[in-house]
N, C-alpha and C positions, 0 to 999 in steps of 0.2 A: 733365124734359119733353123729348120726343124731337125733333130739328131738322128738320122734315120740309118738303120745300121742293120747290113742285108745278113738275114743267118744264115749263117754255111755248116753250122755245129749246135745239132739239136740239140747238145748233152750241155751246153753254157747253162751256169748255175744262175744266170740270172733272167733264166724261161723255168724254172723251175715253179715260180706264181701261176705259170699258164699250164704249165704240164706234170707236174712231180706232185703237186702240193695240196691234199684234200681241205674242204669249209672247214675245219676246224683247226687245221694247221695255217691256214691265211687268219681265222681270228685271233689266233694266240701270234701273229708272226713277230711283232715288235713287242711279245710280253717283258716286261710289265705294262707297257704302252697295248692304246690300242695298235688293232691290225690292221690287215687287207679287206680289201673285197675287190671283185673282178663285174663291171659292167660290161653287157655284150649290145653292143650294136649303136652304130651314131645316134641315133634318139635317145635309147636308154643314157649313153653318158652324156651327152648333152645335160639333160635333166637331173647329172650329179653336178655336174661342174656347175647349173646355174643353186643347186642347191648349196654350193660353196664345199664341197668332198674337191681333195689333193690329189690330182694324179701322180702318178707313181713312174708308169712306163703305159706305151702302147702296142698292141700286137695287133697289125694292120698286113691284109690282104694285098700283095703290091699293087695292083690294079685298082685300087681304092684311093692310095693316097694321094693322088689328086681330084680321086671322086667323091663318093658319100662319106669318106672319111676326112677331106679336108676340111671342115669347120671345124671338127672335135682338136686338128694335127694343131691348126693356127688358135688354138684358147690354150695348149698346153705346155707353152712357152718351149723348154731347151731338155725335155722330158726323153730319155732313149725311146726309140721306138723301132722298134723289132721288125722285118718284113718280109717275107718271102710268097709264093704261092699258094693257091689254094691247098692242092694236095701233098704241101711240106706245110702247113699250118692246121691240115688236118690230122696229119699223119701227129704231130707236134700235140695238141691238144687232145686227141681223140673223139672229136668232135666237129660237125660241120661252121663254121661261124656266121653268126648271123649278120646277114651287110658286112662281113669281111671285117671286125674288128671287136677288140676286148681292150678294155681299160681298166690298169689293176689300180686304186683309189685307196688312199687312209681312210679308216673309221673315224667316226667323231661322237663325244662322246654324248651317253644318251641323255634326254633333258627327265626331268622330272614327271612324276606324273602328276605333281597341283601343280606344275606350269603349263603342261598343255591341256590340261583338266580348267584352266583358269578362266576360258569364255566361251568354252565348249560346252553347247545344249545336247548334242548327240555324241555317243563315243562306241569303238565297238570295241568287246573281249576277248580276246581270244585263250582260253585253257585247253593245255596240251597240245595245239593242232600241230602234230610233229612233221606234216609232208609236206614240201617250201613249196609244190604247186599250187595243194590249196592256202597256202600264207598267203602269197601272190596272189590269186586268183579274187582274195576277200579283199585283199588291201587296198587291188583296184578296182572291185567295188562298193569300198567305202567311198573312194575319194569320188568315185562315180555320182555316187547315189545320198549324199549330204551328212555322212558321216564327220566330225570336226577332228576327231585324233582316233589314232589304236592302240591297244593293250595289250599286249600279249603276257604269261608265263612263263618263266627260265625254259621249258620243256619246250615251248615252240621251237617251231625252225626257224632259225636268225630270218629277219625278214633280207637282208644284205646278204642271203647263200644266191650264187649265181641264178641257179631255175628260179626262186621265187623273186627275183630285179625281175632277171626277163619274161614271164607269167604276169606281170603288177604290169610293164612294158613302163618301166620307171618310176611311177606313180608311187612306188616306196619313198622318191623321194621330192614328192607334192602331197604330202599327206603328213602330221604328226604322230610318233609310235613313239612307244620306250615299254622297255623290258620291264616287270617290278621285280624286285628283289626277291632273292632267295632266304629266308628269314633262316635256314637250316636245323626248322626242326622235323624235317621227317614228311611235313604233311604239304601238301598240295597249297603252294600262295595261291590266293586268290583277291584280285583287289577291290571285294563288294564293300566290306567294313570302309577304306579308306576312301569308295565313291562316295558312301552314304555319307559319310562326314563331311565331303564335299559337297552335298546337296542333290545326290543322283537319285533318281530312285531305278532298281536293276532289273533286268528283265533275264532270265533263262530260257534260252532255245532250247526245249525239251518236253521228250513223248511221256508225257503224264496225262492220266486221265481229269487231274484236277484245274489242268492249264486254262486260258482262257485264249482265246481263236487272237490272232494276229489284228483284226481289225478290232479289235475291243475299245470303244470309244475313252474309256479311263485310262487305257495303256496309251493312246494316240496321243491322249490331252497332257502327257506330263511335259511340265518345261524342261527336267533335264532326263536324260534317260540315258543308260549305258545298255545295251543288247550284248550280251553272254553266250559265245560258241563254243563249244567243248569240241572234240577230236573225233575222227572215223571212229564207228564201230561201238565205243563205248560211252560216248558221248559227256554231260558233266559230270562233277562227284558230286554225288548226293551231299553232300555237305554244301556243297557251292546252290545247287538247286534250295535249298530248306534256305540257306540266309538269306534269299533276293526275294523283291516284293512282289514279282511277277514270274508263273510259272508260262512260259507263250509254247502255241501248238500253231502251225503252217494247217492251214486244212488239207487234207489227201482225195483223190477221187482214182476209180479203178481199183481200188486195191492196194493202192500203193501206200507204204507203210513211212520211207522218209524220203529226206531227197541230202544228195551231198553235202557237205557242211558248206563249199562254193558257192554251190545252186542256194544253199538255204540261208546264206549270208544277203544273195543279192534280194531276194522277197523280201527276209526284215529289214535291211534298209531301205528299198524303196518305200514298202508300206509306212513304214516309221521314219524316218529321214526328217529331219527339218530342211522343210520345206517353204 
């Protein structure tokens, strides 16, 4: 029978997940344990729960819980689930919900990168890309476009911050990622050295006059290949560009000088993708 418990008292400390509490205080919430994270919308958690993520509690639109939100209600066993209106759930969140529900979910923790580096021919990297839309936006076009796992650096935006689940539209959690380590000297990780040991060879998305054009028959032809996106604006550190064996250029026409790291994510995987 599902626990469903109508709110009369916005200020209950246990909506504080949905209303009080910013991405970085959901990830530290059970420190020294992992945290939270909040999926929005029946699809999106759907595709945690089949990914095997805890739910927590649910915050459901009343008019929903016997609609687009009863599959998520009947998988989450004896779980509180919160419910009131539209405009006392937006008024609550401060935000409109998408399909009229959120599902706050435990972390789990991240796998290694030689485990899902382990029969992965394509992989993508992500350094610095600090804005969770475009995290999102690449991660489901990895999974799109035949990407096998992704990379990111501590400086990314958690791929598990609410906008970038719902931007991925779940796919953060059909796709393999993990964070690499913070080695804490100062300097920018980057995991080229530890692909290459792995048998990658790397490619860097960047506007250098030395690069070679995206379709380059030698870049196409590798068995394993990692593709390297650095962040808006200032794109990779030159240190990260000088260690990888490929410097790659997207061609421009009109004038145009680059394109988003989103938009430039989905060209190098498609072109490149195993296929």
């Amino acid at each position: 029978m599902p626990n469903i418990i109508e709110i009369t008292d916005l200020n209950l400390p246990e909506l504080d997940i949905y209303a009080r509490l910013n991405e970085n205080q959901l990830l530290h919430y059970f420190e020294p344990n992992l945290g939270l994270f909040i999926a929005e919308s029946p699809i999106v958690a759907l595709r945690a729960l089949d990914a095997g993520y805890e739910p927590v509690s649910l915050l459901v639109e009343e008019k929903h819980i016997e609609g687009q939100a009863k599959t998520v209600i009947d998988r989450c066993g004896d779980i509180p689930i919160y419910t009131a209106s539209f405009d006392v759930l937006s008024s609550l969140t401060g935000f409109k919900l998408t399909r009229g529900l959120l599902c706050a979910m435990k972390r789990k923790p991240l796998p290694s990168l030689e485990s899902i580096c382990k029969n992965a021919r394509r992989i993508a990297v992500l350094e610095n890309v600090m804005n969770p839309t475009n995290v999102g936006a690449i991660i489901r076009s990895a999974a799109a476009l035949n990407m096998d796992a992704v990379i990111l650096t501590p400086a990314c935006s958690n791929p598990l911050y609410r906008r970038a689940i719902r931007v991925s539209m779940g796919t953060v959690f059909q796709i393999p990622w993990t964070i690499i380590e913070d080695d804490h000297s100062g300097q920018t990780p980057t995991p080229v050295d530890a692909l290459k040991k792995l048998g990658f060879k790397t490619a860097a998305m960047a506007l250098r006059q030395d690069s070679v054009s995206i379709d380059d028959p030698d870049l196409m032809a590798e068995e394993k290949l990692a593709i390297i996106l650095g962040t808006e604006g200032d794109g990779l550190a030159d240190c990260t560009i000088e260690d990888t064996d490929y410097t790659v250029l997207i061609p421009m026409s009109h004038g145009v000088d680059s394109l988003n790291v989103a938009a430039a994510s989905a060209v190098a995987f498609w072109q490149l993708g195993n296929r």
